[in-house]
C-alpha positions in Angstrom: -12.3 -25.0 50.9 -14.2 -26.0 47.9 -14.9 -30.0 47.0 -14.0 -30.2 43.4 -16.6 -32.7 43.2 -19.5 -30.5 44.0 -20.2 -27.6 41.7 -20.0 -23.9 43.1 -23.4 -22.4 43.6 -24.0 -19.4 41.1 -26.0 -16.3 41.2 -27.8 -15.2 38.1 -25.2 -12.9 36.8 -22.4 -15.8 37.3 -23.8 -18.4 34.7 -21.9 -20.2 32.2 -22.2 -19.6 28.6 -23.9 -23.1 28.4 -26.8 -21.9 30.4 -27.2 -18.6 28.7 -30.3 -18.2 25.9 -29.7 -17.9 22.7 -30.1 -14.0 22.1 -27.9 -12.9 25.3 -25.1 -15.4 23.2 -26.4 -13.3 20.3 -25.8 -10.1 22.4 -22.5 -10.7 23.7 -20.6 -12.2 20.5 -22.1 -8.9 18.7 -20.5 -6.9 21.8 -17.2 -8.8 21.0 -17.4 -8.3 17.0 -17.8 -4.3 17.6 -14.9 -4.3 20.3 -12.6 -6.3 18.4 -13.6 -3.9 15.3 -13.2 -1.3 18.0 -10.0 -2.4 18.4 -8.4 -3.4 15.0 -10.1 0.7 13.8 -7.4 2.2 16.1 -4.9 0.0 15.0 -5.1 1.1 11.6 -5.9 4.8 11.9 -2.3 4.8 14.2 -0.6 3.2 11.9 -1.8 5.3 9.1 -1.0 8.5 11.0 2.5 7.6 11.0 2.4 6.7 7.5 0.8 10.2 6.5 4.3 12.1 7.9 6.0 13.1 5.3 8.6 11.2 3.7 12.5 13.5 3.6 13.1 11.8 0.4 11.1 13.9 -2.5 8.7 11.5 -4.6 10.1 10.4 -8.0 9.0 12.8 -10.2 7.3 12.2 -14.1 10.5 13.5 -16.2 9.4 13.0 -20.3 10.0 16.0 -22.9 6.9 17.9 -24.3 5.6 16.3 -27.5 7.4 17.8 -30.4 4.9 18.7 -33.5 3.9 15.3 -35.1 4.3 12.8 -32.5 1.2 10.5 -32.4 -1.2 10.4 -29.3 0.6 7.8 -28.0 4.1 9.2 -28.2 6.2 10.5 -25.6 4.0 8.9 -22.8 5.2 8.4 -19.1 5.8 4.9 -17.6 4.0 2.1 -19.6 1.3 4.0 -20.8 2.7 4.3 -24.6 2.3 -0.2 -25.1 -0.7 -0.2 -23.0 -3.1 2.4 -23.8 -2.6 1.7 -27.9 -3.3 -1.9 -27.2 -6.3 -2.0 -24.7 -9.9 -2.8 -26.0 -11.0 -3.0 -22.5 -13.2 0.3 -21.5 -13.6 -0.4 -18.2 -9.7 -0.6 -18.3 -9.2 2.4 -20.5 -11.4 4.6 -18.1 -9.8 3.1 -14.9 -6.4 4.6 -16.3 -7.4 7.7 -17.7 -9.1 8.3 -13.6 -5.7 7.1 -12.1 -3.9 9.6 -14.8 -6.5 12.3 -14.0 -6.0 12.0 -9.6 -1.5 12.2 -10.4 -2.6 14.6 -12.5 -4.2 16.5 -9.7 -1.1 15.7 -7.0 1.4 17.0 -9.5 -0.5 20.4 -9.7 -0.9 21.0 -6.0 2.5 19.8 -5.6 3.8 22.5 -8.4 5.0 19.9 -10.6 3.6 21.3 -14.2 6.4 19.0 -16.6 4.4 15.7 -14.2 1.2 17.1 -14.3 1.5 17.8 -18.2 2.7 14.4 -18.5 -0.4 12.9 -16.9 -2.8 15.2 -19.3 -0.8 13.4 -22.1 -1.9 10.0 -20.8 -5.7 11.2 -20.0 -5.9 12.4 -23.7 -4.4 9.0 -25.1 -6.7 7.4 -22.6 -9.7 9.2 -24.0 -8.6 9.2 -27.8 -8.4 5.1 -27.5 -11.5 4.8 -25.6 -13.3 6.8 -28.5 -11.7 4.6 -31.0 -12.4 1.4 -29.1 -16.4 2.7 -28.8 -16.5 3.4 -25.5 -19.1 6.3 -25.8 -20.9 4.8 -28.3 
């Protein structure tokens, strides 16, 4: 039986992490970063492949009319886009939402929505008529 008094004698490969140098501490903590990275990675990408099935519910769909002849730019706009584009000064701003306009855009064609997908061509042209009144290209 061991005396708790007297320590155990060790082998090399048995020491404690008070006795290791500094770069084999270096060495193992970087080993546990990239495992627990490992680990938290595979996480993620499961729980992302479950969120990527698709949904039986059909996503809400853009539903505004056409402009009719004579309606300004920023008439007939989906969402909140008809108070916010006329308003904004900000170009960074301006171009961020005439890119998120231009990607729904995009998903409303390869989903064969054309009313959504004219919709968001509606907002990327307000988008880029303020953003030339603002100065943006300038």
């Amino acid at each position: 039986m061991l005396d708790p008094v007297e320590p155990r004698n060790r082998t090399s490969a048995a020491k404690s992490w008070s006795e290791l140098s500094t770069s084999s501490r270096l060495v193992i903590g970087i080993a546990a970063v990239a495992f627990v990275l490992y680990v938290v990675t595979g996480i993620i990408q499961a729980v992302n492949s479950d969120a990527a099935e698709p949904d039986t519910q059909p996503a809400p769909q853009a539903t505004t009319p056409p402009p009719t002849q004579g309606q300004g730019v920023y008439d007939n706009l989906p969402f909140e886009y008809g108070s916010i584009i006329p308003a904004e000064t900000d170009c960074e701003l301006l171009q961020e939402i005439f890119d998120v306009a231009d990607n729904a855009h995009s998903g409303r064609i390869d989903a064969g929505d054309l009313d959504g997908a004219r919709a968001f061509t509606r907002v990327m042209t307000a988008a880029d008529h303020r953003m030339e009144q603002v100065g943006c290209y300038g």
